[in-house]
C-alpha positions in Angstrom: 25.3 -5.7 -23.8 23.3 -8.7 -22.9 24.2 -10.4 -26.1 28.1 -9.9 -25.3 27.3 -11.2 -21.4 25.1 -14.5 -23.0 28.3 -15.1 -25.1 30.6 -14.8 -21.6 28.7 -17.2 -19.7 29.1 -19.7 -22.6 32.7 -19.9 -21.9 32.5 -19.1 -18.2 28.9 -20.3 -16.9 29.9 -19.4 -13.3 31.2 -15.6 -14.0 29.9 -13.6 -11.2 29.9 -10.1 -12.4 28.0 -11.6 -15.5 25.3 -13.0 -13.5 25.1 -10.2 -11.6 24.6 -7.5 -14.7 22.7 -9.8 -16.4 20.3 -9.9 -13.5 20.7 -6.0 -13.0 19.7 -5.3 -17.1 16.9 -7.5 -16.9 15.5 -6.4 -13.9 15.3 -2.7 -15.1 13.9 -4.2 -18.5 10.9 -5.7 -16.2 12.1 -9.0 -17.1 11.7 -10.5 -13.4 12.1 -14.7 -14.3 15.3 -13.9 -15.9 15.9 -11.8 -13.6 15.5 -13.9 -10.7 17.9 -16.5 -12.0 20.7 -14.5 -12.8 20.3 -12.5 -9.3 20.2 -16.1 -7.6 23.0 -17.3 -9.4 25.8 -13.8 -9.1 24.0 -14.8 -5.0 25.0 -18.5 -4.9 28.4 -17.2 -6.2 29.6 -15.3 -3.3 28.4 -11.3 -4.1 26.9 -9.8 -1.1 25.7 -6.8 -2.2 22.4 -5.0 -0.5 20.9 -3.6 -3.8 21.3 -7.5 -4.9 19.3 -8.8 -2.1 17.0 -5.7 -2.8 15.9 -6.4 -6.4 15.6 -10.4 -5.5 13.2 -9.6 -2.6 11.4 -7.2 -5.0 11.0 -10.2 -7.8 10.0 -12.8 -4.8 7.4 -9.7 -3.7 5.8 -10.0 -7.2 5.3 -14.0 -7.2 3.6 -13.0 -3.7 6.4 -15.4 -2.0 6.3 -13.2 0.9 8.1 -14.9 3.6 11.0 -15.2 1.3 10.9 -11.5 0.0 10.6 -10.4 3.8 13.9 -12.4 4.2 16.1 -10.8 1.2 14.6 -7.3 2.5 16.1 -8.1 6.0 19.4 -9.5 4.3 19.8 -6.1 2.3 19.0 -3.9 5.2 21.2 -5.8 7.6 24.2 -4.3 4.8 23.0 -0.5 3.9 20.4 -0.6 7.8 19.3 3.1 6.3 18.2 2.2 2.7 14.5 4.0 2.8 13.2 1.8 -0.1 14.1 -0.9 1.1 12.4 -0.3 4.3 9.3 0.2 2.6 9.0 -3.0 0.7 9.8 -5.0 4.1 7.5 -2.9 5.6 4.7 -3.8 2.9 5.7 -7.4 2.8 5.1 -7.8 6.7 1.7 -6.5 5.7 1.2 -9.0 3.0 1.9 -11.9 5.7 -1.0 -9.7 8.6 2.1 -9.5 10.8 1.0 -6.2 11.5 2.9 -5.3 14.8 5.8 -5.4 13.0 4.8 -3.4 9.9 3.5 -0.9 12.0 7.1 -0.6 13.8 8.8 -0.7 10.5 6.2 2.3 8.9 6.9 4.2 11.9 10.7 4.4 11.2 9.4 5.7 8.0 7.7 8.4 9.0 10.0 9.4 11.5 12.3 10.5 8.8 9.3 11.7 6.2 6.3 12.9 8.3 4.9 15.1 5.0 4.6 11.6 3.2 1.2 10.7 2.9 1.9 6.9 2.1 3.3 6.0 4.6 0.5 7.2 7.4 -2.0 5.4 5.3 0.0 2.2 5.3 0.4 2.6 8.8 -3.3 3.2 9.8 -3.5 -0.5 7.8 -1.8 -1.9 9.9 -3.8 -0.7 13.3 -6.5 -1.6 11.5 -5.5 -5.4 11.1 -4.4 -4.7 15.3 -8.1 -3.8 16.0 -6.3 -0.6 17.1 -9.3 1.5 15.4 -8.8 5.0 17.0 -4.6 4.6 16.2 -6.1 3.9 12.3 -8.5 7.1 12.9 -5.8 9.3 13.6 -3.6 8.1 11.0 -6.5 8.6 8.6 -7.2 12.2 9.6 -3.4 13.2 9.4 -3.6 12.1 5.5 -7.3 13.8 5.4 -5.9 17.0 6.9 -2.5 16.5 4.5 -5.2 16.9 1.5 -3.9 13.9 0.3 -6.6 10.9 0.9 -8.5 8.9 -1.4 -12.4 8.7 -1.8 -11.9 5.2 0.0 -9.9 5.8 2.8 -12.2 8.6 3.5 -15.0 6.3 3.4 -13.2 3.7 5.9 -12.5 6.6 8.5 -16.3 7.8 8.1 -17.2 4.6 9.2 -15.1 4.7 12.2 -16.6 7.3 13.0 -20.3 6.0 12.5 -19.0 3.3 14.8 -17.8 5.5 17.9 -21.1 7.8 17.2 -19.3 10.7 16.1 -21.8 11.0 13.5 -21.3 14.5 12.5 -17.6 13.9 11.6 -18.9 10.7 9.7 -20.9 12.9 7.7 -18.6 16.0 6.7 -16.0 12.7 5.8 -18.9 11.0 3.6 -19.5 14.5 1.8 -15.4 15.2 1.5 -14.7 11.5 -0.3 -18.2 11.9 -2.5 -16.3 15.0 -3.7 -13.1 13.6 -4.0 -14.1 11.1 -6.2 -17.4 12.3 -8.2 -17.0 10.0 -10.7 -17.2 6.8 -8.8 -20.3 4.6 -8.7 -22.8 5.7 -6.0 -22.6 2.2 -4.3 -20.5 3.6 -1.0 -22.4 6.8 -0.3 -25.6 5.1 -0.3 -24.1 2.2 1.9 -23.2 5.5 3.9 -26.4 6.9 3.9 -27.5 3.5 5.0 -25.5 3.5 7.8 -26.5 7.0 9.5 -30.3 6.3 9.0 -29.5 2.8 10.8 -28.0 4.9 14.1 -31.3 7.4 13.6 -29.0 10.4 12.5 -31.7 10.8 10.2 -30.5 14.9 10.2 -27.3 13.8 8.5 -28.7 11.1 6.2 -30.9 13.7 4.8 -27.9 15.5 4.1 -25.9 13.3 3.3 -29.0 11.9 0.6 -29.7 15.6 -0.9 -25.9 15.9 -1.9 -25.8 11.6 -3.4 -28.8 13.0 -5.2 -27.0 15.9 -7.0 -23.8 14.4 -7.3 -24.6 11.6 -9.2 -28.4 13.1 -10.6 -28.7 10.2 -13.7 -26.6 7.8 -12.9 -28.5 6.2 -10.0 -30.2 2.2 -10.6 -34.0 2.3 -10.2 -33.2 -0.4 -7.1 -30.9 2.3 -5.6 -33.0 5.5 -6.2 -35.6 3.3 -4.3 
């Protein structure tokens, strides 16, 4: 097929439906240059499809031209407004540019159509996080934590929220939940962890929190960290 277009545009270099295939085929091929071009061109042309706009905001998004991504998103949503992908990538282009209010906004359109999706509460709590809206990013946190869905990291981040607001039991039954979510990791955070509750003298819950870092990851601890 793209051998039969390449001959077309030889004869007619300003076909749109050309460019616009072309740009289509070598899009789903991951070719995102060529791409690019032949989305910008079938563009310049006059075609004012959204799922156009959608792949050239998605190319832009991977040459971290976010300002110009965030601009085809709008353009695509602005002709399908209820496109759920689309959403998404605008959404997680705002957060690329910290214009977190917005992303936030955007996110919780998201959810209000897929509450069960665990992504989108973790993007959100993100961006409350980049607000300074720390017990907003807690509770978006927990919803994922409670979901069974989180990673050992965001675990980790919502622990030390906790820590911070001297909840210091719930930091610790966090800490232990994300060392068992991800047992195979390098005992770097849990000590940090550890740190952090003998700092605020919960030295109940560093113990522990130590006696469990010392099972988990028996062997695998650096003389400077078993120390």
């Amino acid at each position: 097929a793209e051998r039969y277009y390449r001959r077309a545009l030889t004869d007619f270099p300003d076909f749109l439906r050309v460019h616009k295939n072309l740009g289509l085929l070598t899009f789903r091929q991951e070719r995102y240059d060529d791409a690019m071009k032949h989305i910008t061109k079938s563009l310049v042309l006059g075609d004012v499809e959204a799922r156009t706009y959608l792949m050239l905001g998605y190319c832009l998004s991977l040459k971290e031209y976010h300002q110009s991504a965030e601009s085809a998103f709008r353009t695509a949503l602005m002709y399908e407004p209820d496109t759920r992908d689309t959403k998404m990538l605008l959404a997680q282009s705002l957060l690329q540019q910290s214009k977190y209010r917005e992303a936030s906004a955007t996110f919780q359109e998201l959810i209000l159509e897929r509450p069960n999706d665990a992504k989108l509460w973790f993007h959100q709590a993100n961006a409350h996080m980049g607000l300074g809206e720390v017990d907003r990013a807690a509770s978006n946190f927990e919803i994922v934590r409670r979901m069974g869905k989180a990673s050992a990291a965001s675990l980790f981040l919502l622990g030390d929220i906790y820590i911070n607001k001297q909840m210091l039991g719930l930091a610790l039954d966090v800490y232990i939940q994300a060392i068992d979510t991800d047992s195979s990791a390098k005992p770097n955070n849990p000590i940090r962890a550890a740190e952090s509750l003998t700092n605020y003298g919960a030295y109940a819950q560093a113990k522990t929190l130590i006696r469990k870092i010392n099972r988990v990851y028996r062997g695998r601890i650096e003389d400077k960290d078993e120390l």
